[in-house]
LUMLUMDREN-2810 file (N, C-alpha, C; in Angstrom, 1 decimal):
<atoms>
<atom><aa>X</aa><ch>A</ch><at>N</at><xx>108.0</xx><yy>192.2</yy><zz>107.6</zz></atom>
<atom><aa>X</aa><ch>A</ch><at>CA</at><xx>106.9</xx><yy>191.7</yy><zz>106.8</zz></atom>
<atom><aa>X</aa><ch>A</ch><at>C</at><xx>106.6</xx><yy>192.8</yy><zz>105.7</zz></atom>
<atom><aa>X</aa><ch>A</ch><at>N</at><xx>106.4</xx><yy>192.3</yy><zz>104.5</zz></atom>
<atom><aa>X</aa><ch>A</ch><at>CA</at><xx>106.0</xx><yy>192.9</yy><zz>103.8</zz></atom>
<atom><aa>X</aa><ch>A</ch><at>C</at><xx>104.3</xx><yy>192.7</yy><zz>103.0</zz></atom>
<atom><aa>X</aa><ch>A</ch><at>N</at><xx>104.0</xx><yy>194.4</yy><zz>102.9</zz></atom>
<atom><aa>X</aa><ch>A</ch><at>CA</at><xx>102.8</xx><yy>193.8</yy><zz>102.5</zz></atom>
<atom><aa>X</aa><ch>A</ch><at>C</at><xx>102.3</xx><yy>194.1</yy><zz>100.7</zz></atom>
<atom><aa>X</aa><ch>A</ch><at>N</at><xx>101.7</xx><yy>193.2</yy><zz>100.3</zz></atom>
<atom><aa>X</aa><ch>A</ch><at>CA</at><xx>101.4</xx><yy>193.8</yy><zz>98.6</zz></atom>
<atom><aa>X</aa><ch>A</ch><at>C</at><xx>100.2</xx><yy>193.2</yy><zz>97.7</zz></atom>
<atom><aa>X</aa><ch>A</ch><at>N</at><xx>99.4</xx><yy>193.8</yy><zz>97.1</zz></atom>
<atom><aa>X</aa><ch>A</ch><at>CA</at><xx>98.3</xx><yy>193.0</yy><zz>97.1</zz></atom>
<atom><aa>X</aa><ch>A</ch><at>C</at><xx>98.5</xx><yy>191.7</yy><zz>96.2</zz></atom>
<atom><aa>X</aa><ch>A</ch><at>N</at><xx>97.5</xx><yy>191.0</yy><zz>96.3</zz></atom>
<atom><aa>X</aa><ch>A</ch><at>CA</at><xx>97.5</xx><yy>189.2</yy><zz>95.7</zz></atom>
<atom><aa>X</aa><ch>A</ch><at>C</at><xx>97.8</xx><yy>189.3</yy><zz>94.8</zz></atom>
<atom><aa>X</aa><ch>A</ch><at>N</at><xx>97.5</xx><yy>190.5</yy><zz>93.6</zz></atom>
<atom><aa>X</aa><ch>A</ch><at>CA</at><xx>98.2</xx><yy>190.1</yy><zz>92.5</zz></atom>
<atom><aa>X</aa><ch>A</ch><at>C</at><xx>99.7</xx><yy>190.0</yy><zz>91.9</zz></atom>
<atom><aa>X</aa><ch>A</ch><at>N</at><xx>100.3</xx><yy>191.3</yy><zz>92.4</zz></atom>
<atom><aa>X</aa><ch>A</ch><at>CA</at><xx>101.8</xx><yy>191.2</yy><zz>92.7</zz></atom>
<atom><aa>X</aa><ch>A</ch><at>C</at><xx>102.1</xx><yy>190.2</yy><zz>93.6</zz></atom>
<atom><aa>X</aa><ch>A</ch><at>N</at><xx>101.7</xx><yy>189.8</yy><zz>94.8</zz></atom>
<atom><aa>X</aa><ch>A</ch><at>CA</at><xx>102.2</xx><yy>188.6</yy><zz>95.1</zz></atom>
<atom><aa>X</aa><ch>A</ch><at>C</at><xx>102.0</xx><yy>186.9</yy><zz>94.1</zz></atom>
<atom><aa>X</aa><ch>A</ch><at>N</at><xx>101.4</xx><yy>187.2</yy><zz>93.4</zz></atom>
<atom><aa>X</aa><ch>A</ch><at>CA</at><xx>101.1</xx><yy>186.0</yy><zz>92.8</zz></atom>
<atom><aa>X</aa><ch>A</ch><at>C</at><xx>102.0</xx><yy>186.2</yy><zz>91.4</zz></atom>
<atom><aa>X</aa><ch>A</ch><at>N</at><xx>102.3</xx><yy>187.0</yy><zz>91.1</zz></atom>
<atom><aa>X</aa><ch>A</ch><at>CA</at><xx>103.5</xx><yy>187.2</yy><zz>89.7</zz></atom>
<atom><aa>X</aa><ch>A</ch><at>C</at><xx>104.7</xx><yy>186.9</yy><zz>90.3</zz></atom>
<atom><aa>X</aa><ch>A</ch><at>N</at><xx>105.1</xx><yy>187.4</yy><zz>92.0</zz></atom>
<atom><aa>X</aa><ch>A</ch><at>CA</at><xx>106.3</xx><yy>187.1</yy><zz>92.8</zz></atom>
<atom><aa>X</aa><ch>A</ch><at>C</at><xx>106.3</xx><yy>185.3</yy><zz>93.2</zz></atom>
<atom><aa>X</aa><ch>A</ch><at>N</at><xx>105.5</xx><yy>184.8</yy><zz>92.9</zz></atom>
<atom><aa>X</aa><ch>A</ch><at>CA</at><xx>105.6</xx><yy>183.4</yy><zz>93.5</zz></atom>
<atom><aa>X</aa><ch>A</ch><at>C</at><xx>105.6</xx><yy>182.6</yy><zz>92.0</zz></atom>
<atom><aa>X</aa><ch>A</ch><at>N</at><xx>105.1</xx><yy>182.9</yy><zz>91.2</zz></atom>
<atom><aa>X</aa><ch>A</ch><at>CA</at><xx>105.3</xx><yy>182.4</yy><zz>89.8</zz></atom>
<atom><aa>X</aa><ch>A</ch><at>C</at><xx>106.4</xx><yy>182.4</yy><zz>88.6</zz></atom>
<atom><aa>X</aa><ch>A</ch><at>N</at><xx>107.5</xx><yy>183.9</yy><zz>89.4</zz></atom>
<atom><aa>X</aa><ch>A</ch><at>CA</at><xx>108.5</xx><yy>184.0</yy><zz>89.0</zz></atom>
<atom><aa>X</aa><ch>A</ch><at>C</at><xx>109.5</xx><yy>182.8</yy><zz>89.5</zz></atom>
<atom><aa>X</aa><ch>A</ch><at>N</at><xx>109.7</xx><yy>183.3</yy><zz>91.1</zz></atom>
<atom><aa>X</aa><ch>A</ch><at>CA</at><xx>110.3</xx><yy>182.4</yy><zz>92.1</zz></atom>
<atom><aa>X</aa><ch>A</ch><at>C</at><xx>109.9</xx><yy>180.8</yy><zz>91.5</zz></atom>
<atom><aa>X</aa><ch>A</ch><at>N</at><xx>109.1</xx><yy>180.3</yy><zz>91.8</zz></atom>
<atom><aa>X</aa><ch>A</ch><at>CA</at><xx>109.0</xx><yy>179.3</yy><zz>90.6</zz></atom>
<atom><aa>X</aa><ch>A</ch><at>C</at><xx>109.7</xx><yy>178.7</yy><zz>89.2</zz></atom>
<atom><aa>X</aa><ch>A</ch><at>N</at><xx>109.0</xx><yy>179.6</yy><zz>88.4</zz></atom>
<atom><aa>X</aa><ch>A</ch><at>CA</at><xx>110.1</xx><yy>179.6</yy><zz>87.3</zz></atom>
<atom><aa>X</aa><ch>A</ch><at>C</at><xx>112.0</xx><yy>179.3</yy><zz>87.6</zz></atom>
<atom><aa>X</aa><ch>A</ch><at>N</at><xx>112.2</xx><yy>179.9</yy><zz>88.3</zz></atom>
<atom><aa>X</aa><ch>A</ch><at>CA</at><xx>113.7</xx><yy>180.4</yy><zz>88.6</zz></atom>
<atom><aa>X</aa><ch>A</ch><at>C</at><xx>114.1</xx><yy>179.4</yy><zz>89.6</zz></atom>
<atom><aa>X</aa><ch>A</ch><at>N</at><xx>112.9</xx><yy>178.8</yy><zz>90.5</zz></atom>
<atom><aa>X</aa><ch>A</ch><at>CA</at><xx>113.3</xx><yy>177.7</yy><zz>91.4</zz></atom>
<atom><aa>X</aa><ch>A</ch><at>C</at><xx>114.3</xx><yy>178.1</yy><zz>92.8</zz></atom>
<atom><aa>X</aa><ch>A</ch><at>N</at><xx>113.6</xx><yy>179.5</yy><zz>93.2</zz></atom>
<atom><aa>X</aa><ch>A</ch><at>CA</at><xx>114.1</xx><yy>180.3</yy><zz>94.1</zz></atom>
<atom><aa>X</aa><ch>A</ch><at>C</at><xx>112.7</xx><yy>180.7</yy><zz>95.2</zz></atom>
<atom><aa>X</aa><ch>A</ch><at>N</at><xx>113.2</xx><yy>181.2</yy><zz>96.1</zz></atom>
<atom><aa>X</aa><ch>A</ch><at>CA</at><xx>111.9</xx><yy>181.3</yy><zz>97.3</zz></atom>
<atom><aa>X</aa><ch>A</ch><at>C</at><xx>111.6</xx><yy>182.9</yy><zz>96.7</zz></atom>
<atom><aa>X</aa><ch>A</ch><at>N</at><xx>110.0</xx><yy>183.0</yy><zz>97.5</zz></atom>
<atom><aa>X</aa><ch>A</ch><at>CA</at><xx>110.1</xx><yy>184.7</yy><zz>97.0</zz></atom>
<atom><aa>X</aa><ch>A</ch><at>C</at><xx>110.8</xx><yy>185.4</yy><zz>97.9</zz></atom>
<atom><aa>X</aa><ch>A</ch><at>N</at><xx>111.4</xx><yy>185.2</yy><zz>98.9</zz></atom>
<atom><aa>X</aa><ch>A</ch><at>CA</at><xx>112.4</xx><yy>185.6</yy><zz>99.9</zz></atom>
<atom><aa>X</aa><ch>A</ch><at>C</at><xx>113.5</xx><yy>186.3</yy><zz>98.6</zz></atom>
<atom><aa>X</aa><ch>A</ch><at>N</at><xx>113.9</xx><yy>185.7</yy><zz>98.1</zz></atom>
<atom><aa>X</aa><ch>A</ch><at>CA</at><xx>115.3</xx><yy>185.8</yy><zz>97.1</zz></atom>
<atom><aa>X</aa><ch>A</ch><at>C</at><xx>114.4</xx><yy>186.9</yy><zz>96.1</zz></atom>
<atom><aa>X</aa><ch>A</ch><at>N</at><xx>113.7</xx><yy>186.4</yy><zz>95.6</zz></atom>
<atom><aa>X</aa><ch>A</ch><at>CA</at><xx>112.9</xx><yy>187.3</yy><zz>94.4</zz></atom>
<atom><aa>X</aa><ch>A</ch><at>C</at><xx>113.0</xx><yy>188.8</yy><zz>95.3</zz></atom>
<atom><aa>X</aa><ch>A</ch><at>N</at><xx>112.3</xx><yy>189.2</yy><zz>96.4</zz></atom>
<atom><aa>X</aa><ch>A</ch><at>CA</at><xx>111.7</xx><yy>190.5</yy><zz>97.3</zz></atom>
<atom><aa>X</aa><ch>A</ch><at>C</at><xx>113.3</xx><yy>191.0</yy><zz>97.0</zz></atom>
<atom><aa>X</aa><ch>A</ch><at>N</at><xx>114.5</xx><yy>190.3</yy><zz>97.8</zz></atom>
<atom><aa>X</aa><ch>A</ch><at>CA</at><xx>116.0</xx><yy>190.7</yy><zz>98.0</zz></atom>
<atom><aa>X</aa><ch>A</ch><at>C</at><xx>116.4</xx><yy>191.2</yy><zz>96.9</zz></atom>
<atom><aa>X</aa><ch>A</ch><at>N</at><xx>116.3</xx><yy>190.7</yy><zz>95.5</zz></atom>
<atom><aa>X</aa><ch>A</ch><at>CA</at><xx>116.6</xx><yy>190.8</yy><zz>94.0</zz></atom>
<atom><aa>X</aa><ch>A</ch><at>C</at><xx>116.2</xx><yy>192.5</yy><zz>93.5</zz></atom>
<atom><aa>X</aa><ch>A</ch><at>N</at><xx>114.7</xx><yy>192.2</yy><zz>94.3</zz></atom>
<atom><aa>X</aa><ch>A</ch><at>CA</at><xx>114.1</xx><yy>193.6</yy><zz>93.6</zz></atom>
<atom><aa>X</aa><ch>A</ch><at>C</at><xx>114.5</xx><yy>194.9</yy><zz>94.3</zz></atom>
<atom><aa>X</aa><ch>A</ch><at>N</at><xx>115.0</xx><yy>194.4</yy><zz>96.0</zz></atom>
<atom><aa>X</aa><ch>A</ch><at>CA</at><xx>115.1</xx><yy>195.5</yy><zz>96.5</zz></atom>
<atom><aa>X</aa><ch>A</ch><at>C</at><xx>116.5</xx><yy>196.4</yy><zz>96.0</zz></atom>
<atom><aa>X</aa><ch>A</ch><at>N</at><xx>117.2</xx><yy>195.4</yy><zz>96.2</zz></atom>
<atom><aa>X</aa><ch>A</ch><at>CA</at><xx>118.3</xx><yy>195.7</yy><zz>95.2</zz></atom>
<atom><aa>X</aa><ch>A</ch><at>C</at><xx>118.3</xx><yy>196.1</yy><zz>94.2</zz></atom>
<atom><aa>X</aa><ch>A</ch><at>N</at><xx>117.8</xx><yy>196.1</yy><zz>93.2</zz></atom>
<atom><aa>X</aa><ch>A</ch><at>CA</at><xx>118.0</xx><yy>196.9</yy><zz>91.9</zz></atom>
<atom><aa>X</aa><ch>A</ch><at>C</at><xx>117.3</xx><yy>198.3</yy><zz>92.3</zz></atom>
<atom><aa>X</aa><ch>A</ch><at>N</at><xx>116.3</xx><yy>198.0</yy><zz>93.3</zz></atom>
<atom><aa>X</aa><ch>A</ch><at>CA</at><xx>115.5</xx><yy>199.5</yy><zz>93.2</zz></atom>
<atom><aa>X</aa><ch>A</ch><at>C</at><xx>116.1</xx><yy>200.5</yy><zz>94.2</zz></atom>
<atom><aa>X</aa><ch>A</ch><at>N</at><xx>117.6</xx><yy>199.7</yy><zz>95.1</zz></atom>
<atom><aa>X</aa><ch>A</ch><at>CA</at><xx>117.9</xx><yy>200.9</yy><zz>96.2</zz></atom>
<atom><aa>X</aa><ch>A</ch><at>C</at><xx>119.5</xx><yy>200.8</yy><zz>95.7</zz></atom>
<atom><aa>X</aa><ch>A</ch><at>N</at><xx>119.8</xx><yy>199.8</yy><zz>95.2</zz></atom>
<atom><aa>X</aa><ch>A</ch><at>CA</at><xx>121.1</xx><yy>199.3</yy><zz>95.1</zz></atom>
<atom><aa>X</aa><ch>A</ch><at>C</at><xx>121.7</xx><yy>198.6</yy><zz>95.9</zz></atom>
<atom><aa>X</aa><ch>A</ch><at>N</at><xx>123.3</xx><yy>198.1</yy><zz>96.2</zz></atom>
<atom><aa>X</aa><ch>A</ch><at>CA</at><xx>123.5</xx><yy>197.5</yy><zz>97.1</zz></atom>
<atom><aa>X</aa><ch>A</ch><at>C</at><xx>124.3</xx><yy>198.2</yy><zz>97.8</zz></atom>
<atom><aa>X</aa><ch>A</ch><at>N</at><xx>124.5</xx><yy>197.9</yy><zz>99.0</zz></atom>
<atom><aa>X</aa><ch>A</ch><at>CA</at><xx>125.8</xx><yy>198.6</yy><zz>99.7</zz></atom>
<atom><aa>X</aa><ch>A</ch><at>C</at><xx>126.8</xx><yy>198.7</yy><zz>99.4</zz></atom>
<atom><aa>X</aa><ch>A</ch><at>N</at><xx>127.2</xx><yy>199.6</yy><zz>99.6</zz></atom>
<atom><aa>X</aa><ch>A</ch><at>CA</at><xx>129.0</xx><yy>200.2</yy><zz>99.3</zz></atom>
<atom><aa>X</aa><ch>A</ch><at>C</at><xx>129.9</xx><yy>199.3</yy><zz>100.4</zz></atom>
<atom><aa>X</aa><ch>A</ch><at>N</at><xx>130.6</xx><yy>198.3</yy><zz>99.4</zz></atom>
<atom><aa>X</aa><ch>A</ch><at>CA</at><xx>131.5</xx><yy>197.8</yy><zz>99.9</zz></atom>
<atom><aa>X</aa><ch>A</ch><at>C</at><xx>133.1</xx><yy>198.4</yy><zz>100.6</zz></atom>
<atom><aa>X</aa><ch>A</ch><at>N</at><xx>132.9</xx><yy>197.9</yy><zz>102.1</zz></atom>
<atom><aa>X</aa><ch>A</ch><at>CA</at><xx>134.1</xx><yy>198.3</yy><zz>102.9</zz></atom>
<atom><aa>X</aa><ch>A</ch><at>C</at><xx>135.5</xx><yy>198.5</yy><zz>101.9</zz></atom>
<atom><aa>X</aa><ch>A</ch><at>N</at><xx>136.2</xx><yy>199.6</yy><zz>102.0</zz></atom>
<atom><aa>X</aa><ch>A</ch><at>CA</at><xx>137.9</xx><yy>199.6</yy><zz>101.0</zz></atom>
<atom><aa>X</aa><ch>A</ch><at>C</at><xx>138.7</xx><yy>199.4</yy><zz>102.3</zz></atom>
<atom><aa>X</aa><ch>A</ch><at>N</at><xx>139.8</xx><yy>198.7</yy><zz>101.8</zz></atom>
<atom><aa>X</aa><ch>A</ch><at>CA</at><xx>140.6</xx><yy>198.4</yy><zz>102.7</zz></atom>
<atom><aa>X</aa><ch>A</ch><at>C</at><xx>141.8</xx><yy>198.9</yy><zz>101.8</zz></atom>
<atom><aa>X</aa><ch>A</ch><at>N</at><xx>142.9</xx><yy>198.6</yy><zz>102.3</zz></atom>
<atom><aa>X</aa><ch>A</ch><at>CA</at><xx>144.0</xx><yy>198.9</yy><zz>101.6</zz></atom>
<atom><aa>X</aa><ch>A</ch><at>C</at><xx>145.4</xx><yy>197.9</yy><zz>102.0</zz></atom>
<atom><aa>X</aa><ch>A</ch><at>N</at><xx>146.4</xx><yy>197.2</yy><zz>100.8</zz></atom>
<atom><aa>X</aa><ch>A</ch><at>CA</at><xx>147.3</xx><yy>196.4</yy><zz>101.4</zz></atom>
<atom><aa>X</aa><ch>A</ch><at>C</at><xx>148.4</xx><yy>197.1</yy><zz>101.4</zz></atom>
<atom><aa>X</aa><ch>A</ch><at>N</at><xx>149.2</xx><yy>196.8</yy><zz>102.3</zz></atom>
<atom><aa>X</aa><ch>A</ch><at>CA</at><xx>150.8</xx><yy>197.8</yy><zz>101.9</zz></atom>
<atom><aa>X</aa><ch>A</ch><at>C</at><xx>151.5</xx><yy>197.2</yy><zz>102.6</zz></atom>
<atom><aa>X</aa><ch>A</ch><at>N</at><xx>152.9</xx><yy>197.1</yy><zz>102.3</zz></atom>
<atom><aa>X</aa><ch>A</ch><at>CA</at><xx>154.3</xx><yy>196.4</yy><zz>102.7</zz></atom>
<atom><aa>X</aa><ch>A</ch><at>C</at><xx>155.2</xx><yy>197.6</yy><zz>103.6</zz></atom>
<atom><aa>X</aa><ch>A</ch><at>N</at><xx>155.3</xx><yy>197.0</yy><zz>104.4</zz></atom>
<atom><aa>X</aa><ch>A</ch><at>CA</at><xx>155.9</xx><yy>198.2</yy><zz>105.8</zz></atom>
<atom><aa>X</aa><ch>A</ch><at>C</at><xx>157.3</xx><yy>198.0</yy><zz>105.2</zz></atom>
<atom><aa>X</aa><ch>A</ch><at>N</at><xx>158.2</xx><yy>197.3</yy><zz>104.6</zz></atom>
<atom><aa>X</aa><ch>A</ch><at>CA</at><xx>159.7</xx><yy>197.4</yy><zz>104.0</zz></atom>
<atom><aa>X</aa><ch>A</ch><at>C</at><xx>159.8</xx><yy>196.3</yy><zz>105.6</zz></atom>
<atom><aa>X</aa><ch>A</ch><at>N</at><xx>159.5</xx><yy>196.2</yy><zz>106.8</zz></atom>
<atom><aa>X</aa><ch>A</ch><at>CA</at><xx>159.9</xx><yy>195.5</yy><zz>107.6</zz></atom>
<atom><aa>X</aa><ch>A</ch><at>C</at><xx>159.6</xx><yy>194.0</yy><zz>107.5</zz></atom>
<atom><aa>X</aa><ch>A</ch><at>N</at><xx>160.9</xx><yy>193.6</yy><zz>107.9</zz></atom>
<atom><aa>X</aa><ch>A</ch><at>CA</at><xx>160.6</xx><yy>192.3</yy><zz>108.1</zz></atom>
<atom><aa>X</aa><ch>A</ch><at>C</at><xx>159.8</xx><yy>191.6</yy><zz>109.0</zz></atom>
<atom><aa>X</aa><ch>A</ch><at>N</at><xx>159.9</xx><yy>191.3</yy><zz>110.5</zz></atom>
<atom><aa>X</aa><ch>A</ch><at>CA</at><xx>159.2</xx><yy>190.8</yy><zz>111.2</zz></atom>
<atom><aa>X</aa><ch>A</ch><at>C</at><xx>158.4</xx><yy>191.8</yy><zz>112.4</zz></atom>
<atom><aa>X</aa><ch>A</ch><at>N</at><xx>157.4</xx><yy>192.5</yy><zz>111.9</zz></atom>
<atom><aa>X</aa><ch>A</ch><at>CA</at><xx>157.0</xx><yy>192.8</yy><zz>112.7</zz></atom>
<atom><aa>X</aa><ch>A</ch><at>C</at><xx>156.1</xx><yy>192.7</yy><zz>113.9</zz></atom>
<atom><aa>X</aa><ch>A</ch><at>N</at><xx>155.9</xx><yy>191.4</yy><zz>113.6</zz></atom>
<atom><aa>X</aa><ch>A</ch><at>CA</at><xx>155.3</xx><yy>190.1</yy><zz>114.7</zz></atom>
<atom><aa>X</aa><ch>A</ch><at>C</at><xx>156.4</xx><yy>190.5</yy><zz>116.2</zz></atom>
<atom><aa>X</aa><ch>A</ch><at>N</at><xx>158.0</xx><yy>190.0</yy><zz>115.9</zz></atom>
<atom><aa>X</aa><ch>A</ch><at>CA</at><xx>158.4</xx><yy>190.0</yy><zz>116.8</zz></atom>
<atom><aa>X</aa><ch>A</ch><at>C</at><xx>158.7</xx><yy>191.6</yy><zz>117.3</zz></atom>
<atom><aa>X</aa><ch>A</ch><at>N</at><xx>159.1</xx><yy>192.2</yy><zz>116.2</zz></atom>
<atom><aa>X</aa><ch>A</ch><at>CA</at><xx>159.3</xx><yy>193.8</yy><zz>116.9</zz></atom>
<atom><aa>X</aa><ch>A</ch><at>C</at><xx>158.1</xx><yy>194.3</yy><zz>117.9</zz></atom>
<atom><aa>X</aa><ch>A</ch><at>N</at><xx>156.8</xx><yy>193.9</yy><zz>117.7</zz></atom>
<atom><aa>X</aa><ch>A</ch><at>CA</at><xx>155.8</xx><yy>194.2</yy><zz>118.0</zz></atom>
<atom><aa>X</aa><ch>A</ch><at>C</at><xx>155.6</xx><yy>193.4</yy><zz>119.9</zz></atom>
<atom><aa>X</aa><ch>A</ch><at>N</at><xx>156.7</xx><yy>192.5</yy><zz>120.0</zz></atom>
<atom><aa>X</aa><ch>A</ch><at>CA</at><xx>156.1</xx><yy>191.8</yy><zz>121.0</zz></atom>
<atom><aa>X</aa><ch>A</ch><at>C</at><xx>157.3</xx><yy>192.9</yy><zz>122.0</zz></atom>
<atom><aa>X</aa><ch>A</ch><at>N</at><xx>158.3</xx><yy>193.1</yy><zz>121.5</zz></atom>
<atom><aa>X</aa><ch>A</ch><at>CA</at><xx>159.3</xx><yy>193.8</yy><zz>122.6</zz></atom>
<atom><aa>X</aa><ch>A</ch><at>C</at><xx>158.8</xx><yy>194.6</yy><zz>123.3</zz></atom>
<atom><aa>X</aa><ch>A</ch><at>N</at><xx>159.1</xx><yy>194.6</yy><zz>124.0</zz></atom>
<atom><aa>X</aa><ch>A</ch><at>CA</at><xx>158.9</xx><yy>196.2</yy><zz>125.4</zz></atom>
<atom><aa>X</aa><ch>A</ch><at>C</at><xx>159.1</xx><yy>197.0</yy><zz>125.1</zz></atom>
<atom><aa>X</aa><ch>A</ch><at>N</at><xx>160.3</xx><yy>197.6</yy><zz>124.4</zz></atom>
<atom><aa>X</aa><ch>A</ch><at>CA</at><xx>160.9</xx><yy>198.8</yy><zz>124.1</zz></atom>
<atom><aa>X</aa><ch>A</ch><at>C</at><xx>160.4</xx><yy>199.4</yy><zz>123.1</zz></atom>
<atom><aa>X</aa><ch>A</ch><at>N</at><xx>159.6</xx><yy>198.6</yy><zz>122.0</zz></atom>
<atom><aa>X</aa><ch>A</ch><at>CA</at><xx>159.9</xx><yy>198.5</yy><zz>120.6</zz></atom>
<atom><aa>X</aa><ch>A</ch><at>C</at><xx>159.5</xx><yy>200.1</yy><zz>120.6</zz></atom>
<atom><aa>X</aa><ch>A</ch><at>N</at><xx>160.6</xx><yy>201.2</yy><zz>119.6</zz></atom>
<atom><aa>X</aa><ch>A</ch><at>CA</at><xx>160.2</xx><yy>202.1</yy><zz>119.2</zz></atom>
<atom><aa>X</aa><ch>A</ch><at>C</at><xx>160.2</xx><yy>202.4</yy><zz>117.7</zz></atom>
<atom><aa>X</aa><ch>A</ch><at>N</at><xx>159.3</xx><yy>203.2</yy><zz>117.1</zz></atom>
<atom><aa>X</aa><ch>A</ch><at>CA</at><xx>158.9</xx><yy>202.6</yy><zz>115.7</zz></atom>
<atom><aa>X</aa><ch>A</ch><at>C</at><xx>159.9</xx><yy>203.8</yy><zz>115.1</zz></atom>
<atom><aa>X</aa><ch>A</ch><at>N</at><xx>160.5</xx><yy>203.2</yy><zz>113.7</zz></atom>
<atom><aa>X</aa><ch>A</ch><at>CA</at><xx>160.8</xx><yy>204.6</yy><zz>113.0</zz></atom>
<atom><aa>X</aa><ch>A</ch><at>C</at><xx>160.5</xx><yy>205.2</yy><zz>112.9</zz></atom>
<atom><aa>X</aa><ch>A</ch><at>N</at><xx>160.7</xx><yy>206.8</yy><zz>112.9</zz></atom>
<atom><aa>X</aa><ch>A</ch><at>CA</at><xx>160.0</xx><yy>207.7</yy><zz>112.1</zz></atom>
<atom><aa>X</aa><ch>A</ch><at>C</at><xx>159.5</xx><yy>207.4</yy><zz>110.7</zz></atom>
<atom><aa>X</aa><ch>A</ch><at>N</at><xx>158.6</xx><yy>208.0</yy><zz>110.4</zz></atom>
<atom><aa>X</aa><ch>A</ch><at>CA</at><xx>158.3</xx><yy>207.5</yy><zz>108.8</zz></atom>
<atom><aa>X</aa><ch>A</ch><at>C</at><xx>158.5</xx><yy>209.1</yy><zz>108.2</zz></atom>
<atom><aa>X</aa><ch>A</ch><at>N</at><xx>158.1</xx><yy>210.3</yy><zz>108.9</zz></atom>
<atom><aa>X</aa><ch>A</ch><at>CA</at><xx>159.4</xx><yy>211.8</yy><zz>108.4</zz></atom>
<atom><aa>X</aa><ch>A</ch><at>C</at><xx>160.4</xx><yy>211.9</yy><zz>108.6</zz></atom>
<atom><aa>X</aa><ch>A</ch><at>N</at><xx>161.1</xx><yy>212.5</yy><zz>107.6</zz></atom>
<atom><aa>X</aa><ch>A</ch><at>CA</at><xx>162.5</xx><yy>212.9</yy><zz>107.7</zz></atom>
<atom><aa>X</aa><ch>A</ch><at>C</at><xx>162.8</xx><yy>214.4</yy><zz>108.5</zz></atom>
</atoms>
């Protein structure tokens, strides 16, 4: 919960209005610009040169190449 006096809440409910959004969305909007948003997870894609490594992965034995020379 948040708390804020009537007047600010009544310019939050008249915007949301305007915009045709709840003040839920309006509160989220502002906190965001005033903290920023989170740093989105990086991931990374990369092609192993292997073909199937579904089935290499299922063998018993499977032993991987070295990737050093």
């Amino acid at each position: 919960m948040i708390q804020a006096d009537e007047e600010l809440l009544e310019r939050a409910r008249r915007r949301a209005a305007e915009r045709g959004v709840s003040i839920a969305q309006i509160v989220r909007e502002a906190l965001e610009k005033e903290l920023g948003t989170r740093p989105k997870p990086r991931f990374a894609v990369f092609d192993s040169g292997v073909g199937d490594l579904s089935r290499l992965a299922s063998e018993d034995e499977f032993e991987p190449e070295p990737w050093r020379s």
